[in-house]
mmCIF file of the N, C-alpha and C atoms, coordinates in Angstrom:
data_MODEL
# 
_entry.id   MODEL 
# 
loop_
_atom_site.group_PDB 
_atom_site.id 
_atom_site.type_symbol 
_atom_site.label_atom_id 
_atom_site.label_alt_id 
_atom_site.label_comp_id 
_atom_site.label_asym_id 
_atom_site.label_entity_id 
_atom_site.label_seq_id 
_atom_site.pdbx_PDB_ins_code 
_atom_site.Cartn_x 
_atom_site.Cartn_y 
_atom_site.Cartn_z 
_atom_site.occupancy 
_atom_site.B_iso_or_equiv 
_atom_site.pdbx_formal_charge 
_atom_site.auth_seq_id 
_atom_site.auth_comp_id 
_atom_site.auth_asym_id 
_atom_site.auth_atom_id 
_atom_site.pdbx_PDB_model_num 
ATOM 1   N N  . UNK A 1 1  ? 157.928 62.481 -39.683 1.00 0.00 ? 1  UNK A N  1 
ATOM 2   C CA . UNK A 1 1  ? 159.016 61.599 -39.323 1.00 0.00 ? 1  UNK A CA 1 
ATOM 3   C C  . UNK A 1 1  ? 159.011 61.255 -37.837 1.00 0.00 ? 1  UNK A C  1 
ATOM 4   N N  . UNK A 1 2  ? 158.572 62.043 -37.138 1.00 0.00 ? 2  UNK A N  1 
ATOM 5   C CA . UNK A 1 2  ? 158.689 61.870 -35.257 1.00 0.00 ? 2  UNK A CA 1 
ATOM 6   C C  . UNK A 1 2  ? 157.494 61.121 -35.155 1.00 0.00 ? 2  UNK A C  1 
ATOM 7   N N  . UNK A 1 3  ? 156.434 60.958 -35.789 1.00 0.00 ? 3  UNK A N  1 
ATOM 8   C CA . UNK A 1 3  ? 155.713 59.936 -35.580 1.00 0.00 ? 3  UNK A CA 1 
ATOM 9   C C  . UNK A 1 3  ? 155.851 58.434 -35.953 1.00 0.00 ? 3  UNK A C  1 
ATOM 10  N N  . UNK A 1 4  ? 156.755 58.352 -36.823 1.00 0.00 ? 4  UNK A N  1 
ATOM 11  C CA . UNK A 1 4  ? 156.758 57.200 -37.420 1.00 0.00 ? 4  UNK A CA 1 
ATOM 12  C C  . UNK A 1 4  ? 158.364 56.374 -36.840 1.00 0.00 ? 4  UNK A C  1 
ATOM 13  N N  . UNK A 1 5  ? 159.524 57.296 -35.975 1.00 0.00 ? 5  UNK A N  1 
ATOM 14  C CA . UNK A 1 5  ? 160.413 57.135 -34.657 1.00 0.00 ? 5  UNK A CA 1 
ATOM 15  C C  . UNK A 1 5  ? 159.427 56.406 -33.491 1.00 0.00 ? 5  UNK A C  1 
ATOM 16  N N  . UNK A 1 6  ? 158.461 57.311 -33.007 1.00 0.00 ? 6  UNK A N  1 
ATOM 17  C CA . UNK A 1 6  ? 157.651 56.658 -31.936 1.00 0.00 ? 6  UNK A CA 1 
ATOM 18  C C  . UNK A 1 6  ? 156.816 55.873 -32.335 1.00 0.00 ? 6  UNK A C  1 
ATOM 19  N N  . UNK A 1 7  ? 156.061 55.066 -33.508 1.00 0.00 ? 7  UNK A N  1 
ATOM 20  C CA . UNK A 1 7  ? 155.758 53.699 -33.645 1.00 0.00 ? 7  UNK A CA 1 
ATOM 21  C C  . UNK A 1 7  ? 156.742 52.911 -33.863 1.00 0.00 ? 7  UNK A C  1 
ATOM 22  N N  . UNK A 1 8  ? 157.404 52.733 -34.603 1.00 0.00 ? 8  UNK A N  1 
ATOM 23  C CA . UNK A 1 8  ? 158.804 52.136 -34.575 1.00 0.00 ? 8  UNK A CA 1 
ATOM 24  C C  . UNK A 1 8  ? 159.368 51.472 -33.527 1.00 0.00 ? 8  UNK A C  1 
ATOM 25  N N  . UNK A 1 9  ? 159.496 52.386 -32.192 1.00 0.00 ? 9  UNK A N  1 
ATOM 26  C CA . UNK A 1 9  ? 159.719 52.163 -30.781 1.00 0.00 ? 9  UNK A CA 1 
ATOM 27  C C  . UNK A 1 9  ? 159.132 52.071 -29.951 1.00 0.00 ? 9  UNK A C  1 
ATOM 28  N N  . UNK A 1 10 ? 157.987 52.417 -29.857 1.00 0.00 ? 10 UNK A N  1 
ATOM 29  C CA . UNK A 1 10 ? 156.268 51.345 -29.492 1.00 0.00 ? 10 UNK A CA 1 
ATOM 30  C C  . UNK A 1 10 ? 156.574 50.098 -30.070 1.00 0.00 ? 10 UNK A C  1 
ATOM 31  N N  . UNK A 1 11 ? 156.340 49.800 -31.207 1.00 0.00 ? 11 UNK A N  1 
ATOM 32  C CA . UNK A 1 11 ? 156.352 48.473 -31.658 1.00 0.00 ? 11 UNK A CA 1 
ATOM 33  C C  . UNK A 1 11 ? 157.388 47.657 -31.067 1.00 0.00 ? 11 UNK A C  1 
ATOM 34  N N  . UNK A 1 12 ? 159.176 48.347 -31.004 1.00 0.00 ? 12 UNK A N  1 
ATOM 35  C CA . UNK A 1 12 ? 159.928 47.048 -30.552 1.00 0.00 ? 12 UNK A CA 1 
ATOM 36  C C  . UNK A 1 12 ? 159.671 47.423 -28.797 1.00 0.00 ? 12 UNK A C  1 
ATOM 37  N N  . UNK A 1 13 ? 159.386 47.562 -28.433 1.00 0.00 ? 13 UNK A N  1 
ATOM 38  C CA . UNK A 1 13 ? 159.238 47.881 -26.886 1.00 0.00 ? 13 UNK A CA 1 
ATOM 39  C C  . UNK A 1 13 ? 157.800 46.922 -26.593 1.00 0.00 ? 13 UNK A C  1 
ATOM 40  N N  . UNK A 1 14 ? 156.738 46.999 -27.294 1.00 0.00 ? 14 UNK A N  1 
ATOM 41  C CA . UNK A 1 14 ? 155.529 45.788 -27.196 1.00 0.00 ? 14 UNK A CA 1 
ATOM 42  C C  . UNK A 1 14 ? 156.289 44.475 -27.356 1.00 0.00 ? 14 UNK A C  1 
ATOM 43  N N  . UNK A 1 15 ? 157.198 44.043 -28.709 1.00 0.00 ? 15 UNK A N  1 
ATOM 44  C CA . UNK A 1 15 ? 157.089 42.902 -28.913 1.00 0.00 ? 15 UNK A CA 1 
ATOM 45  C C  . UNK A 1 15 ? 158.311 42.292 -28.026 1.00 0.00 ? 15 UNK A C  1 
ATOM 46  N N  . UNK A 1 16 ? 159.082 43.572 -27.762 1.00 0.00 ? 16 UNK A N  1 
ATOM 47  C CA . UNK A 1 16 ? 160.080 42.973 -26.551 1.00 0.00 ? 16 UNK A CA 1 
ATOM 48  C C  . UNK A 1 16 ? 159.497 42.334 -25.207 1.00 0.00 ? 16 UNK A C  1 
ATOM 49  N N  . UNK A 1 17 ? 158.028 43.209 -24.851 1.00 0.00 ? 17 UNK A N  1 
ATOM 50  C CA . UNK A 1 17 ? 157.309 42.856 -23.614 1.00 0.00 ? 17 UNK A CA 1 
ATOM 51  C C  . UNK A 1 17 ? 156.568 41.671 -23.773 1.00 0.00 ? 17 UNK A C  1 
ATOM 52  N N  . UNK A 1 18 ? 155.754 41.234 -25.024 1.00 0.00 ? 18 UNK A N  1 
ATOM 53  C CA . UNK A 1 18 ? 155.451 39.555 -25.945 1.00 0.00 ? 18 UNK A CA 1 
ATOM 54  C C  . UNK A 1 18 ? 156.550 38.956 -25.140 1.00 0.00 ? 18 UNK A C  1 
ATOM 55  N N  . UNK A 1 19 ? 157.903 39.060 -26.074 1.00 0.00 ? 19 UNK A N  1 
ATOM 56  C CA . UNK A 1 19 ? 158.723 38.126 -25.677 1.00 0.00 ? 19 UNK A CA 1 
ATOM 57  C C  . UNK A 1 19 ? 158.979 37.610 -24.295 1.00 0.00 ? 19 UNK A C  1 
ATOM 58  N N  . UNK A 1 20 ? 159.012 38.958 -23.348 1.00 0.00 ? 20 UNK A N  1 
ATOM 59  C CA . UNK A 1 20 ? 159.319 38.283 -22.213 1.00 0.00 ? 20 UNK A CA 1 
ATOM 60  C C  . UNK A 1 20 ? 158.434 37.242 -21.668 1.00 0.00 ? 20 UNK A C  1 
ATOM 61  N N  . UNK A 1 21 ? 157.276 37.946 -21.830 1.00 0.00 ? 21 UNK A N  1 
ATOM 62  C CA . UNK A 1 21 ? 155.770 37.563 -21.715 1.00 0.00 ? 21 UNK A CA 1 
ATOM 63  C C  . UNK A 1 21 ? 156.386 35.543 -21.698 1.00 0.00 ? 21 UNK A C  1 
ATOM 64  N N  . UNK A 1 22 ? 156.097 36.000 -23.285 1.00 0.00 ? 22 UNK A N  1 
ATOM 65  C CA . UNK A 1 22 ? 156.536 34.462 -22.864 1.00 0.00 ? 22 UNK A CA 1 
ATOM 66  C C  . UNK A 1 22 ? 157.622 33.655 -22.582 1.00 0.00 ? 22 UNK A C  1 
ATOM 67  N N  . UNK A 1 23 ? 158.731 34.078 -22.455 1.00 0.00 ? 23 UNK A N  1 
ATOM 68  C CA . UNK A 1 23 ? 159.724 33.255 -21.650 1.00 0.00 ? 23 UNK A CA 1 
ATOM 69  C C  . UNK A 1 23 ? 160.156 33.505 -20.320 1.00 0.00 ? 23 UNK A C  1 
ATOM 70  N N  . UNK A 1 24 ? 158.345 34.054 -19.602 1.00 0.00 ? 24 UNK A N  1 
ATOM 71  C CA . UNK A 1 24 ? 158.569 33.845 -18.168 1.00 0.00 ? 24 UNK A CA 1 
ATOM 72  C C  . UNK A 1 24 ? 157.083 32.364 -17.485 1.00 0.00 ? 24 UNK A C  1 
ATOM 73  N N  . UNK A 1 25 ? 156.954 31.808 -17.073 1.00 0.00 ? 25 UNK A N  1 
ATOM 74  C CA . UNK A 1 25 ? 156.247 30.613 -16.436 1.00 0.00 ? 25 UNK A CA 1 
ATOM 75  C C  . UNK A 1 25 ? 155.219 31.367 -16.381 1.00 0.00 ? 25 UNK A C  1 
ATOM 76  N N  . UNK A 1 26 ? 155.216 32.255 -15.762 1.00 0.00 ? 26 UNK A N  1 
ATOM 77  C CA . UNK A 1 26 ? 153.437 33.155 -15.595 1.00 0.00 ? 26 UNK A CA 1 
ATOM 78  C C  . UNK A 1 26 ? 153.540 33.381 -16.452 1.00 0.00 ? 26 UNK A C  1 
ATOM 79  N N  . UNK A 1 27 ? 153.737 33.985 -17.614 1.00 0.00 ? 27 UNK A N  1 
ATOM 80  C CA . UNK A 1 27 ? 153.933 34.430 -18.579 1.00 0.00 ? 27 UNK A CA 1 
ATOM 81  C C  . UNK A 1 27 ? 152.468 33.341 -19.579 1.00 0.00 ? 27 UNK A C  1 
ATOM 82  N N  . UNK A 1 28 ? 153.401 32.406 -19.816 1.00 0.00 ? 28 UNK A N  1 
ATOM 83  C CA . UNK A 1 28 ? 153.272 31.509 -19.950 1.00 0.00 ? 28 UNK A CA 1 
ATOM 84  C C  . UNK A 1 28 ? 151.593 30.575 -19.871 1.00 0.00 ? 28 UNK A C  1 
ATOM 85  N N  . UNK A 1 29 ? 151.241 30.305 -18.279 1.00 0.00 ? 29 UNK A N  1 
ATOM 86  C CA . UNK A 1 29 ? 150.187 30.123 -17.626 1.00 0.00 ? 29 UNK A CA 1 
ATOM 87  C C  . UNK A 1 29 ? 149.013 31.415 -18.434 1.00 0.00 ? 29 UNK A C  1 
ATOM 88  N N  . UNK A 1 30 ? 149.753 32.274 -18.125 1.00 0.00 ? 30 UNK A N  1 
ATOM 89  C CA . UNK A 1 30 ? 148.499 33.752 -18.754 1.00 0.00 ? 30 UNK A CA 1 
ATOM 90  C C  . UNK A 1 30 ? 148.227 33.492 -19.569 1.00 0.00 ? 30 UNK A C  1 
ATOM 91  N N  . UNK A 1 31 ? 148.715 33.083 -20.792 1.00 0.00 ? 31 UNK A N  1 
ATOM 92  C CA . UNK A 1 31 ? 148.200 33.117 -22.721 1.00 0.00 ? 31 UNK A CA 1 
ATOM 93  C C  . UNK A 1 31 ? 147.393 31.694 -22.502 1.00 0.00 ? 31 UNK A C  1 
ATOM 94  N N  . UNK A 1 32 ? 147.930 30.439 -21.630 1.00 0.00 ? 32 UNK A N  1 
ATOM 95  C CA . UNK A 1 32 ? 147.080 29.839 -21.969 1.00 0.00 ? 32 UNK A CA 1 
ATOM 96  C C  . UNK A 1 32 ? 145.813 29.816 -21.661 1.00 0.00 ? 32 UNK A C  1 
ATOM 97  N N  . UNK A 1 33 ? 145.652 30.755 -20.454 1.00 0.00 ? 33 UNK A N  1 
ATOM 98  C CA . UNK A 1 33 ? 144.273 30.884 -19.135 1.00 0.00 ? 33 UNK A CA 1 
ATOM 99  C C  . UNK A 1 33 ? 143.810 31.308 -20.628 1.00 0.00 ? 33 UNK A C  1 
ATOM 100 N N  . UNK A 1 34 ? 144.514 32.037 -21.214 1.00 0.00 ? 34 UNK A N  1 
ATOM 101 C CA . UNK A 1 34 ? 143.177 33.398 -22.132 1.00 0.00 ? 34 UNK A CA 1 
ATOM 102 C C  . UNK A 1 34 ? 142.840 32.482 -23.280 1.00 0.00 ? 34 UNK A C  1 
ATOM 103 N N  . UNK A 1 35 ? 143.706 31.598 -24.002 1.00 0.00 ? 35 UNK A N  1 
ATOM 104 C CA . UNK A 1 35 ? 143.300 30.950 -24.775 1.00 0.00 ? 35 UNK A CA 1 
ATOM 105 C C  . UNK A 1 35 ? 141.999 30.104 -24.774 1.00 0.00 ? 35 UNK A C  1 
ATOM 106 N N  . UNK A 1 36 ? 142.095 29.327 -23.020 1.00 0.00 ? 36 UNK A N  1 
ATOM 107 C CA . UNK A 1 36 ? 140.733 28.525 -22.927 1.00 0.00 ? 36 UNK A CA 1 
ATOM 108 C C  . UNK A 1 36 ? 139.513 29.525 -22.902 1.00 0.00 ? 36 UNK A C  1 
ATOM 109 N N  . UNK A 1 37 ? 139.869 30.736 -22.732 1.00 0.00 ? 37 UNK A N  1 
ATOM 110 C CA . UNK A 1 37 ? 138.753 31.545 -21.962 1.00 0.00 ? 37 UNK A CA 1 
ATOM 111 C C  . UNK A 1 37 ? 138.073 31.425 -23.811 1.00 0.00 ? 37 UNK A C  1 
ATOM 112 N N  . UNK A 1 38 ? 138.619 32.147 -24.004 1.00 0.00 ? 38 UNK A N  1 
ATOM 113 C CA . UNK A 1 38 ? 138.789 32.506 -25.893 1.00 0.00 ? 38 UNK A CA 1 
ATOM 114 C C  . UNK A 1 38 ? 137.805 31.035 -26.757 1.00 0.00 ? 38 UNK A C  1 
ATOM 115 N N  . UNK A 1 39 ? 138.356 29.867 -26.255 1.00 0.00 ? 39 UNK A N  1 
ATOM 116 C CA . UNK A 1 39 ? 137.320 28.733 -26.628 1.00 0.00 ? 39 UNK A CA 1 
ATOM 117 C C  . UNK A 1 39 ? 135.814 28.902 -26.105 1.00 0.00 ? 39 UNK A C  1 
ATOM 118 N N  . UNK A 1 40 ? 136.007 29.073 -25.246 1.00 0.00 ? 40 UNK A N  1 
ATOM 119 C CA . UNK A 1 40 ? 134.234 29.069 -24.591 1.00 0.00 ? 40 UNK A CA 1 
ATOM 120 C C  . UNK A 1 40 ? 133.642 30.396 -25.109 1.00 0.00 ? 40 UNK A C  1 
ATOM 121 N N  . UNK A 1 41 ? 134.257 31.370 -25.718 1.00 0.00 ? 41 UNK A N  1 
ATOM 122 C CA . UNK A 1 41 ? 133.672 32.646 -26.298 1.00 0.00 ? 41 UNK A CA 1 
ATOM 123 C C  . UNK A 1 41 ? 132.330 32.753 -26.545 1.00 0.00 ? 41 UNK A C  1 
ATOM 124 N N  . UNK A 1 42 ? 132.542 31.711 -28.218 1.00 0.00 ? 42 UNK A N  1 
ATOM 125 C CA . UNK A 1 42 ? 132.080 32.145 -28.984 1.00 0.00 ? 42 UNK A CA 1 
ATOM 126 C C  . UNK A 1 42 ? 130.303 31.836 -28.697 1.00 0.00 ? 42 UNK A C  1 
ATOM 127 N N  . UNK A 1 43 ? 130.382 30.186 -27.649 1.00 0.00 ? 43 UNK A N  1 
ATOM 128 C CA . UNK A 1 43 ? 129.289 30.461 -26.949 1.00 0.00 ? 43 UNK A CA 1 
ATOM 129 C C  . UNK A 1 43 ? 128.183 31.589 -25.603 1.00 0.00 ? 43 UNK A C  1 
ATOM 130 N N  . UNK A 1 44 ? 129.027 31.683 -25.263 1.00 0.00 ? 44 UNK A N  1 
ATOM 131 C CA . UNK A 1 44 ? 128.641 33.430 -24.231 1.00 0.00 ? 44 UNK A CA 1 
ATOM 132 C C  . UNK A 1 44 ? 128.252 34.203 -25.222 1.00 0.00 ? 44 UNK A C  1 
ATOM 133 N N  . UNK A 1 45 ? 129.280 34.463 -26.163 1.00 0.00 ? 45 UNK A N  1 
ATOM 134 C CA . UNK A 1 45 ? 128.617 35.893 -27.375 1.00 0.00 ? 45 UNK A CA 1 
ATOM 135 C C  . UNK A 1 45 ? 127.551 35.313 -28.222 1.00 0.00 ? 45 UNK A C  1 
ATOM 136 N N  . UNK A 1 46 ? 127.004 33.960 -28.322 1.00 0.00 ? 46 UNK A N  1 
ATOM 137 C CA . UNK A 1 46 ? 125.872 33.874 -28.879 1.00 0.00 ? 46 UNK A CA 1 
ATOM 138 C C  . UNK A 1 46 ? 124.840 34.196 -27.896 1.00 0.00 ? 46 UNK A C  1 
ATOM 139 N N  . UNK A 1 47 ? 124.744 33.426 -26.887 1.00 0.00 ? 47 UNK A N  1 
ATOM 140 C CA . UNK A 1 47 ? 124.129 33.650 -25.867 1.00 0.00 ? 47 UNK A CA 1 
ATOM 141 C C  . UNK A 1 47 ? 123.462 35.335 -25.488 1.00 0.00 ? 47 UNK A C  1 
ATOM 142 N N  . UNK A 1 48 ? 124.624 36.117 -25.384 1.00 0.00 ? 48 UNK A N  1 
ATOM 143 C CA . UNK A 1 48 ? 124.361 37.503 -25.292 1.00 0.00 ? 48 UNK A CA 1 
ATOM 144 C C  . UNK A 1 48 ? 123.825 37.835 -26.501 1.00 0.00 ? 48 UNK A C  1 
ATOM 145 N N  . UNK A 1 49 ? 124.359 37.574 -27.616 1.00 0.00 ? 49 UNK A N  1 
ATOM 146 C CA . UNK A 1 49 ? 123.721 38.657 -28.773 1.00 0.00 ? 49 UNK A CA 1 
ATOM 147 C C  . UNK A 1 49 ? 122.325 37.778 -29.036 1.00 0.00 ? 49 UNK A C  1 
ATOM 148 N N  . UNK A 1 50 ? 121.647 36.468 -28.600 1.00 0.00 ? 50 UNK A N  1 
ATOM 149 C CA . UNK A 1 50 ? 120.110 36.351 -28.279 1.00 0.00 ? 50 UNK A CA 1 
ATOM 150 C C  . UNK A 1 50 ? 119.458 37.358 -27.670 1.00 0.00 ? 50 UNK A C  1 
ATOM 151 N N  . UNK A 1 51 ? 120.055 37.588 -26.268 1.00 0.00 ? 51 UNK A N  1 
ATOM 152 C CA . UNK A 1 51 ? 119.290 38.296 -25.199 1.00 0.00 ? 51 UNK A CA 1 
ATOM 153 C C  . UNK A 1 51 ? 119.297 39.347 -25.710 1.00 0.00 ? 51 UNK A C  1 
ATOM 154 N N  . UNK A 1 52 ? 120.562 40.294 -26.482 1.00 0.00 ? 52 UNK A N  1 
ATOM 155 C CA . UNK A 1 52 ? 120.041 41.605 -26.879 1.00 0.00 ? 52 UNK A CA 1 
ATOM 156 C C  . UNK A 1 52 ? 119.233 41.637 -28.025 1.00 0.00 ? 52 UNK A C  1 
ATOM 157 N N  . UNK A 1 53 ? 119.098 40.386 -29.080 1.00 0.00 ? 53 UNK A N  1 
ATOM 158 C CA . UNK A 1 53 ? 118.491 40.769 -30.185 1.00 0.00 ? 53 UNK A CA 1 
ATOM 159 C C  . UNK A 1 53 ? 117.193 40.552 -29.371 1.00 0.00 ? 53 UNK A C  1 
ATOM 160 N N  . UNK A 1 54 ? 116.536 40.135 -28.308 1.00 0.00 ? 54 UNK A N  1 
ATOM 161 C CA . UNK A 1 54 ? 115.150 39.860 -27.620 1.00 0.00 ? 54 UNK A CA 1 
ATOM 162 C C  . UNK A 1 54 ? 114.890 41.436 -27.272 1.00 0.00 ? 54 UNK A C  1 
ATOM 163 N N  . UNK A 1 55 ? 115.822 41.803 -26.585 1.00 0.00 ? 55 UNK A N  1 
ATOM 164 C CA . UNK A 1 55 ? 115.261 42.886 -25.782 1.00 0.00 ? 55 UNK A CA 1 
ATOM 165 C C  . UNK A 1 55 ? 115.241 44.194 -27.136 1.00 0.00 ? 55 UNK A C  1 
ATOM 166 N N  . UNK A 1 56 ? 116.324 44.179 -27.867 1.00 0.00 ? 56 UNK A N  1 
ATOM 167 C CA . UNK A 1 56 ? 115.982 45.036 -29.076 1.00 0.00 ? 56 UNK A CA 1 
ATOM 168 C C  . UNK A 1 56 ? 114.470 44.878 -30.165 1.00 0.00 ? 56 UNK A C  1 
ATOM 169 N N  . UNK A 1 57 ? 114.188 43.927 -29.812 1.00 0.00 ? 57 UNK A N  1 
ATOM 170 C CA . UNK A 1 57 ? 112.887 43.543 -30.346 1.00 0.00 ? 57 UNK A CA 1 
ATOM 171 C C  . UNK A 1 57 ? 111.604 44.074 -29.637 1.00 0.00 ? 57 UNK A C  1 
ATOM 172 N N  . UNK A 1 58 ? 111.917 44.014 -28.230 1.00 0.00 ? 58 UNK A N  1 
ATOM 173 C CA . UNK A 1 58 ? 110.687 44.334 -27.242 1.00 0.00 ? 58 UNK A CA 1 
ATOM 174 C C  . UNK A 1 58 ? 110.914 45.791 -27.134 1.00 0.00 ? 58 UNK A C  1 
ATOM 175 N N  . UNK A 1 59 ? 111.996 46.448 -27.357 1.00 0.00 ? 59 UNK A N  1 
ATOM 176 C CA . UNK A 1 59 ? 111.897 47.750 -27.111 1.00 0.00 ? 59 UNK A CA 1 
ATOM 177 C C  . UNK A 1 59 ? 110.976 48.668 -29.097 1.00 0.00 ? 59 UNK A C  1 
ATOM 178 N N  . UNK A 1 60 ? 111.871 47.936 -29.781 1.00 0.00 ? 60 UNK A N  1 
ATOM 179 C CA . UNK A 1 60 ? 110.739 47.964 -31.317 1.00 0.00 ? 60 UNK A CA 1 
ATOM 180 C C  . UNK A 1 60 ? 109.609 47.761 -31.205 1.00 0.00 ? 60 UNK A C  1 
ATOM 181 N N  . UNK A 1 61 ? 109.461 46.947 -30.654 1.00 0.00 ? 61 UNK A N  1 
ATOM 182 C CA . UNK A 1 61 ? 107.306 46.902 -30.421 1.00 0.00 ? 61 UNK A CA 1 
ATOM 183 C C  . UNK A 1 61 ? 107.046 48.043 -29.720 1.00 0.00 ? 61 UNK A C  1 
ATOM 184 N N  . UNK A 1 62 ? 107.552 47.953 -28.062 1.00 0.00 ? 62 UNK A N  1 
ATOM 185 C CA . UNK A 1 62 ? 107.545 49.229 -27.712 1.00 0.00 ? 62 UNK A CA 1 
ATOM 186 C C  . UNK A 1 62 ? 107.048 50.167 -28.315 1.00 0.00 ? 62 UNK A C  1 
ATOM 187 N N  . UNK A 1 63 ? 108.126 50.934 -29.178 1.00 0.00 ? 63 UNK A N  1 
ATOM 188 C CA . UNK A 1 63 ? 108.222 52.306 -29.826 1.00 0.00 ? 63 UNK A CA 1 
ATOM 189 C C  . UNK A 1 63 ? 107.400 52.449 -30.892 1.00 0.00 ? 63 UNK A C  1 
ATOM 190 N N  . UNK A 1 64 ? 106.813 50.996 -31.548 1.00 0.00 ? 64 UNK A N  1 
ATOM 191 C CA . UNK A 1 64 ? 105.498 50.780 -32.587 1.00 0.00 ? 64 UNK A CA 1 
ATOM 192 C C  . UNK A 1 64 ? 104.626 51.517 -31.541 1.00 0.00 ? 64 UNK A C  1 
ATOM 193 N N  . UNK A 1 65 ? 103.915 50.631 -30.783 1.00 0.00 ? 65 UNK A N  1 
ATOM 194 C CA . UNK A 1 65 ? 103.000 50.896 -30.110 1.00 0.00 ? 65 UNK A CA 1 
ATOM 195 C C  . UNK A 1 65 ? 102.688 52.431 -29.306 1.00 0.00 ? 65 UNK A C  1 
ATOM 196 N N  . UNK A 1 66 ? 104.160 53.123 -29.073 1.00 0.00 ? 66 UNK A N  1 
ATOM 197 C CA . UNK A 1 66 ? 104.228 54.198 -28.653 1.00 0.00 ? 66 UNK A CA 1 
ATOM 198 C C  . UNK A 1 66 ? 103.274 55.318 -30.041 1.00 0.00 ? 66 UNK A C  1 
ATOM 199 N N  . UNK A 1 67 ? 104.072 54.874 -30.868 1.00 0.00 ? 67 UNK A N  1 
ATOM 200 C CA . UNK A 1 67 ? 103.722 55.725 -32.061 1.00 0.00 ? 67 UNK A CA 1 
ATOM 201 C C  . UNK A 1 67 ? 102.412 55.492 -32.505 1.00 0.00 ? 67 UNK A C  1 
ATOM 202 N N  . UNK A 1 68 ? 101.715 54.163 -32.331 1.00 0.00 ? 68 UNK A N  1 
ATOM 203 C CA . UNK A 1 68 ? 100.187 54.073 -32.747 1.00 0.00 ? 68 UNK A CA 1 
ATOM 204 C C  . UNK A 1 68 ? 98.933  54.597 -31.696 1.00 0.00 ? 68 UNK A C  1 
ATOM 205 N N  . UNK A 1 69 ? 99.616  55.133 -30.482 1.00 0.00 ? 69 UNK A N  1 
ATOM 206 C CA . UNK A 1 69 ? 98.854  55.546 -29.563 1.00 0.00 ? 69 UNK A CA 1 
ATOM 207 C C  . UNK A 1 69 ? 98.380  56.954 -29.672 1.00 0.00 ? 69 UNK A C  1 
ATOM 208 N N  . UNK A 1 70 ? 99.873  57.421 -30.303 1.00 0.00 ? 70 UNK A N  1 
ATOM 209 C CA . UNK A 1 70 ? 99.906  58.834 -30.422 1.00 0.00 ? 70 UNK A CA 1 
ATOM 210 C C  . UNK A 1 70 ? 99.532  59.594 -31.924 1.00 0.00 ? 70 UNK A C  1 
ATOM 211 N N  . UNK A 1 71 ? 99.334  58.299 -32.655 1.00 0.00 ? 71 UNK A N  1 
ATOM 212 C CA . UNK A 1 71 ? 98.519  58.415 -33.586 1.00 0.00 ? 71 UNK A CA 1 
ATOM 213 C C  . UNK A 1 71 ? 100.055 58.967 -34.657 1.00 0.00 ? 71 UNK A C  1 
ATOM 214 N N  . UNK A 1 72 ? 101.119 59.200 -33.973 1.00 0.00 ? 72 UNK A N  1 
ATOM 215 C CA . UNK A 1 72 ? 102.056 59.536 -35.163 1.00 0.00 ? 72 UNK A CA 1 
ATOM 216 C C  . UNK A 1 72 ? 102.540 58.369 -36.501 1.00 0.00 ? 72 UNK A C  1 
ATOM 217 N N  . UNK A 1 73 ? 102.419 59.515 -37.734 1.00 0.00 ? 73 UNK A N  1 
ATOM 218 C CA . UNK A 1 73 ? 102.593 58.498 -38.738 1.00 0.00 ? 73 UNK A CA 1 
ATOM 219 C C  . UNK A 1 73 ? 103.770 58.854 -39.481 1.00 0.00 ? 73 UNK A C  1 
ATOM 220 N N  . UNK A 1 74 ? 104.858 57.512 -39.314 1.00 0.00 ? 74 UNK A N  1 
ATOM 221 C CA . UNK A 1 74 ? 106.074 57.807 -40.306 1.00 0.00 ? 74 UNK A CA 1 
ATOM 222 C C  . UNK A 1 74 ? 105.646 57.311 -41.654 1.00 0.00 ? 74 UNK A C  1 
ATOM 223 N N  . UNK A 1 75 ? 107.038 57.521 -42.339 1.00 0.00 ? 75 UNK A N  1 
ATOM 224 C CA . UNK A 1 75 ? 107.041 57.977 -43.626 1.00 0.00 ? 75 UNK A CA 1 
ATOM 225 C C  . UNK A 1 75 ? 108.304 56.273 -43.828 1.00 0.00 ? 75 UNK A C  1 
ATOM 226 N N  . UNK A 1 76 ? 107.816 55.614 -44.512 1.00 0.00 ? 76 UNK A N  1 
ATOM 227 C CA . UNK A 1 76 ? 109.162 54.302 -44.512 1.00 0.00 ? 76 UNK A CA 1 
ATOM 228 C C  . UNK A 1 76 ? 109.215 53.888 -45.959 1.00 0.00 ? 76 UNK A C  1 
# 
């Protein structure tokens, strides 16, 4: 029961801080800064998850090549 008092009052204490959030001018300005940011996302996170699927690739050859040097043989 004392856990479910302190979400209860977490919760109205967040959405009280929302509210003010937005019925102050900065408030305001902030959600929308994050919103534009939030549009241009989804290009950056493609962008990044290229570069890591590249470098996750070069480190897989890598660890091939590690293993064919050393003559170790897995089991797949």
């Amino acid at each position: 029961m004392k856990v479910r008092k302190w979400t209860i009052r977490m919760t109205v204490l967040g959405l009280g801080g929302l509210g003010a959030m937005l019925l102050s001018e900065r408030g305001r300005k902030l959600i929308r800064s994050a919103a534009e940011r939030f549009g241009a996302a989804p290009g950056r996170l493609a962008a990044w998850n290229d570069a890591a699927q590249e470098e996750l690739d070069h480190i897989q050859h890598t660890v091939i090549e590690l293993e064919q040097s050393l003559g170790t043989h897995t089991a797949h």
